[in-house]
C-alpha positions as CSV (number, residue, x, y, z in Angstrom):
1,X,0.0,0.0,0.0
2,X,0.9,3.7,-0.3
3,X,2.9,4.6,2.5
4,X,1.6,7.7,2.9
5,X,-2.3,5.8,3.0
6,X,-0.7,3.3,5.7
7,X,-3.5,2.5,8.2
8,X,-6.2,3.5,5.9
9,X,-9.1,0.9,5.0
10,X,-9.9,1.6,1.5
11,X,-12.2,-0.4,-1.0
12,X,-12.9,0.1,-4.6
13,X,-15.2,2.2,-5.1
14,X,-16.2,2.9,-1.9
15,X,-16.2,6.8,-1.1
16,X,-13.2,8.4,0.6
17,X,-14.2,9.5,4.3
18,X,-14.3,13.2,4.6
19,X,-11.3,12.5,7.5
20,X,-9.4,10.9,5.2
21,X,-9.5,13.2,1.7
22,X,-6.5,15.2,3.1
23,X,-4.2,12.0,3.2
24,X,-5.9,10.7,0.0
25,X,-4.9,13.5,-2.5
26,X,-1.7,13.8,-1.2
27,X,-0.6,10.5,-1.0
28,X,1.2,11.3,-4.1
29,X,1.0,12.7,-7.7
30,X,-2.3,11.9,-9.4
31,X,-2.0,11.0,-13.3
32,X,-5.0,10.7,-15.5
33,X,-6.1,9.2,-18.6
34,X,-5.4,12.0,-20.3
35,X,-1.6,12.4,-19.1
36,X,-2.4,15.5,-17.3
37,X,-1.1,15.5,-13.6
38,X,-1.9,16.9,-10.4
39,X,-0.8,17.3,-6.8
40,X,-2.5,18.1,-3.8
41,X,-0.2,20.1,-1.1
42,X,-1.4,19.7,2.6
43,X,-1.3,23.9,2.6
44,X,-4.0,23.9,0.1
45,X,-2.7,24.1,-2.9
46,X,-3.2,22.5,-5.9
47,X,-1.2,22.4,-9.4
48,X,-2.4,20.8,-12.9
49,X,-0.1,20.1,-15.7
50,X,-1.6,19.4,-18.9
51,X,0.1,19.3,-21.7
52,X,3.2,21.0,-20.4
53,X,1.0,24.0,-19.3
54,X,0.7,24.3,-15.3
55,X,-2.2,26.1,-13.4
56,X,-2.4,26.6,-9.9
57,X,-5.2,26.4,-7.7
58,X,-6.6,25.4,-4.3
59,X,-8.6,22.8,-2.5
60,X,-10.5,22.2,0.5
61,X,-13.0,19.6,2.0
62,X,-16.7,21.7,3.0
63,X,-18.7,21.1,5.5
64,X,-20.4,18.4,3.8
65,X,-17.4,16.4,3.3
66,X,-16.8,16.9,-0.2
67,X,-13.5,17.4,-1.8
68,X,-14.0,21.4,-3.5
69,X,-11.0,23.3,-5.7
70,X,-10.9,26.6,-6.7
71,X,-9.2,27.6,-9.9
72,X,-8.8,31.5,-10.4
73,X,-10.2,33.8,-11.7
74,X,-14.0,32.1,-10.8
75,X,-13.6,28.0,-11.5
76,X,-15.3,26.5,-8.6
77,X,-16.3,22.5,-8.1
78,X,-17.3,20.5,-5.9
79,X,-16.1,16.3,-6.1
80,X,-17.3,12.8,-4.5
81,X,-14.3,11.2,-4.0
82,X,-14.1,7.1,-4.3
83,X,-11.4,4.6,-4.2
84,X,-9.9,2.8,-6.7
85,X,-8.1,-0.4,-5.2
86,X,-6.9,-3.4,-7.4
87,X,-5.1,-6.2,-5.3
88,X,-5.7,-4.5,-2.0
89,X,-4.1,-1.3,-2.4
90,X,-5.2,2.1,-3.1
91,X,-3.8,2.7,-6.2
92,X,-6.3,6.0,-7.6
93,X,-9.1,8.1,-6.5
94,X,-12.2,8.9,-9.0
95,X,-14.0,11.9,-9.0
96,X,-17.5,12.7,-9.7
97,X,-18.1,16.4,-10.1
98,X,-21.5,17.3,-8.2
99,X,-22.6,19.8,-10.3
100,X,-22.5,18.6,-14.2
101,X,-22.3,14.5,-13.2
102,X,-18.8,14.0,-15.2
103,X,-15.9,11.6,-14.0
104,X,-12.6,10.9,-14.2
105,X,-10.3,8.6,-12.4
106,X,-6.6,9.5,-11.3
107,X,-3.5,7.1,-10.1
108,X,-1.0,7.6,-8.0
109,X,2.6,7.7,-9.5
């Protein structure tokens, strides 16, 4: 398992506690499908690459316990965060974006 995720129960496709999204995006560097990256810093901070083109933003988990970034000037979203496991581990988190219903699944690198 991740060692940053050590101690954390995870199953796929089960939703990420709202105690446990800080650990889960920053566990390491996300990749998705698309190649693009992203890291999670535990300040707050986000950064995207995508296509060689980085953009900064930051996140937070609301009152509801949802993952929410930010992405200036106005870009606001608000995930469900779910496991993605395969042998036991933790190995990705997929995000469903509350608002328009679209998903996308990241790994860890």
């Amino acid at each position: 398992m991740n060692k940053k995720l050590n101690g954390v129960s995870a199953e796929d496709g089960a939703p990420v506690p709202a105690e446990e999204i800080p650990a889960a995006l920053t566990a390491g560097r996300l990749v998705y499908t698309d190649g693009a990256t992203q890291t999670f810093d535990s300040d707050g901070t986000t950064r995207y690459v995508e296509g060689g083109r980085e953009t900064e933003g930051t996140w937070f988990v609301d009152d509801t316990g949802h993952f929410c970034s930010f992405w200036p000037p106005s870009y606001r979203a608000s995930y469900d965060l779910r496991w993605v496991v395969e042998g036991g581990e933790a190995v990705g988190l997929r995000f469903s974006d509350l608002r328009s219903g679209s998903r996308f699944e990241g790994r860890y690198q």
